[in-house]
N, C-alpha and C positions, 0 to 999 in steps of 0.2 A: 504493500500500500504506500502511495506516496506520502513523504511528508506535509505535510500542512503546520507552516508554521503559526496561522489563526489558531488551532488546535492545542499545540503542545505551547506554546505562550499567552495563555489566555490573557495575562495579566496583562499584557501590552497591549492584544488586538480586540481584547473583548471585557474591558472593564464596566464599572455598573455606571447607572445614570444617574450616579452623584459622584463629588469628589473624591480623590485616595490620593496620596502620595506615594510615588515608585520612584526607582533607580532604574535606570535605561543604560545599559552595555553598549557598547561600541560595537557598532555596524555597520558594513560594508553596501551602496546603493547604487544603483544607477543614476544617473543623475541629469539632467536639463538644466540651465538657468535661464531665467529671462523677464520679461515686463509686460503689467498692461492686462487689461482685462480678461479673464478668464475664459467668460463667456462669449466672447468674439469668435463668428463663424469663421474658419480658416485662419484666424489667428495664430502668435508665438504659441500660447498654450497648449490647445490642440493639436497642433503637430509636435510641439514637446510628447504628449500623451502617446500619438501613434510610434514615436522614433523610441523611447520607453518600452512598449510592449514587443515590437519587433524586435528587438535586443535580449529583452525578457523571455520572450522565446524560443530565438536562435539557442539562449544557452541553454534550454531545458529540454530543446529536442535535438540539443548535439548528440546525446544517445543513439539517434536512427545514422547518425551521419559518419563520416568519420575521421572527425575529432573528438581526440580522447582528453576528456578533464582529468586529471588525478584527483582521487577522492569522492568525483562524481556520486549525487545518492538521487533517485526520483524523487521530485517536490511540487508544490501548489507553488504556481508562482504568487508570491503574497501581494497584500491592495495595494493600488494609486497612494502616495501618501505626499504631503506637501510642506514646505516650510513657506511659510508668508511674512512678509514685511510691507512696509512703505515707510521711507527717507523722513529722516526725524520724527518720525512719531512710535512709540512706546507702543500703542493700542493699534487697533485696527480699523479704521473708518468704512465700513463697507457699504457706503454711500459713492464712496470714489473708488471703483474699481481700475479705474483707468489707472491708476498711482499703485496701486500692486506688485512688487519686486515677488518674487517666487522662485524657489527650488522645486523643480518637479522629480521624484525617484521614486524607483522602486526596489526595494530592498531584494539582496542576492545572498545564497550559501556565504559561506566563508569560505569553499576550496574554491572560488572564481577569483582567481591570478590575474596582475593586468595582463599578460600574455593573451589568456582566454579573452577577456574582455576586449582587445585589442582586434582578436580575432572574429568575435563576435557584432564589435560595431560594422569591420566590414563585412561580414555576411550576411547583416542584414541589410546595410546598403546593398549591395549585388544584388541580393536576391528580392528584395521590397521596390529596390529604385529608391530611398528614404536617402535626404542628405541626414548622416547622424554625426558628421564633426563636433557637434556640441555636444553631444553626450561625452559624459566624461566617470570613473570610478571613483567614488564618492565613500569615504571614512567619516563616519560622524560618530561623537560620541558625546551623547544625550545628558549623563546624568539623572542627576536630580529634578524631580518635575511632579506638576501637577497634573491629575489628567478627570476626563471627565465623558460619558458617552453621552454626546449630541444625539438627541432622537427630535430632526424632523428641516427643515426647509437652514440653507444657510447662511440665511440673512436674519437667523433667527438665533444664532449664534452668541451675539452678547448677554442675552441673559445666563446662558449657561457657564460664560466667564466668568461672568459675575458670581454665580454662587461658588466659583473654582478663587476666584481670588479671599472672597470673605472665607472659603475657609480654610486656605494654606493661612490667613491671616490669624485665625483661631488657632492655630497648630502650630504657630511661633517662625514663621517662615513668609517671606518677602519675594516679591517677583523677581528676576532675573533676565530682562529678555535686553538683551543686548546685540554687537554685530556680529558673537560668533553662537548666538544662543536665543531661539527665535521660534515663535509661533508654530504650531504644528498641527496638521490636519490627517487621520490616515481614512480613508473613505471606504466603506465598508458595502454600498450599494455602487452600480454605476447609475449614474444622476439621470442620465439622457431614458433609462427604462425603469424608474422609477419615481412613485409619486413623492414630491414634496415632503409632506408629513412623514413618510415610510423610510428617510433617511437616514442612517446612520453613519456618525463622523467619529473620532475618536479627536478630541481636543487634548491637548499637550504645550503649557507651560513650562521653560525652566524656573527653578526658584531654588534661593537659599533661605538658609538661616536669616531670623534678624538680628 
C-alpha cells in the first residue's frame, strides 16, 4: 500500500478545528515562487500549480520508467500547500489579492536528491511541454507554530486567525511571522470541484515564546 503521508502524520495534515501548538520538522518541497492574484485565469499561480504537479508526478511514477531513485518507497503525492505574504504587512489583507507574494510547493520523500529532482524538472518539461525553470528544491524548516483546520470559503479565513492568535496568546507564546517565517496554507480539497463551505485549509502560524 502506498504511503500517505495525510495518514501516518495526522498531526500536520489533519488537525482539529480549533487551535494546538506543534513542532514542524524540516522538509524537503517542491517549490514555485511568485506574485499576484491567485485567482487569475492563466495567471503566475496556476501554472505555478500545473509545473508542481507535473514534477510531482514525474517523481512518483519514475517507478514505471527507468530511472532508478535510491530508496524509492510508493506514496500519495501529498496536498497543494502555500506560504503567503504581502510586503510590509505582518497580517494578511485579503481584500488585495493582487499584493500577494507566494511560495507555491509540494512536499517530497526525503530520498528525492537534487540529482533526481534535477532530472525530474526536465522530464517533465519534455514530456508536458511545461517551462519549469522556476521550480526549484525547496528545504524548509517550520518549527514552532500555531495551526488550526479552516473549515469552509477562504476569504473567510481571518476569523479562524483570530481565534489561532488569542490562543497561542493564552498559552504564553507570540507571533512570529517574519521574512524567513510566514503564513501557511496546506489545502486539503481542490477549490475548483468543491463547494465553498466544504473546504478544508490547514492554517499554520510561526510563533515563539513571549
Amino acid at each position: 500500500m502506498a504511503f500517505d503521508y495525510k495518514k501516518e502524520y495526522k498531526e500536520f495534515y489533519l488537525p482539529k478545528a480549533k487551535p494546538g501548538i506543534v513542532t514542524i520538522p524540516k522538509m524537503n518541497y517542491i517549490a514555485v515562487r511568485g506574485e499576484g492574484d491567485p485567482n487569475e485565469e492563466g495567471g503566475a499561480y496556476k501554472n505555478a500549480i500545473g509545473v508542481l504537479y507535473a514534477i510531482a508526478y514525474t517523481i512518483k511514477m519514475s517507478k514505471m520508467g527507468s530511472r532508478h531513485i535510491e530508496g524509492y518507497f510508493d506514496y500519495v503525492v501529498p496536498p497543494l500547500e502555500g506560504f503567503w505574504w504581502q510586503e510590509g504587512n505582518n497580517s494578511i489583507d485579503y481584500s488585495r489579492k493582487d499584493l500577494f507574494q507566494w511560495i507555491s510547493v509540494i512536499r517530497l520523500p526525503d530520498f528525492v536528491s537534487q540529482e533526481d529532482f534535477d532530472w525530474a524538472k526536465q522530464e517533465a518539461s519534455r514530456k508536458k511541454a511545461l517551462d519549469t525553470s522556476k521550480a526549484e528544491l525547496l528545504t524548509y524548516d517550520e518549527g514552532l507554530c500555531v495551526q488550526c483546520m479552516h473549515l469552509g470559503s477562504y476569504d473567510d479565513e481571518p476569523a479562524t486567525v483570530e481565534l489561532m492568535h488569542r490562543f497561542m496568546e493564552e498559552q504564553g507564546y507570540i507571533l512570529d511571522i517574519n521574512d524567513e517565517r510566514l503564513h501557511h496554507e496546506i489545502y486539503l480539497n481542490e477549490a475548483r470541484k468543491t463547494a465553498p463551505e466544504k473546504l478544508k485549509t490547514v492554517i499554520r502560524h510561526p510563533i515563539r515564546k513571549a
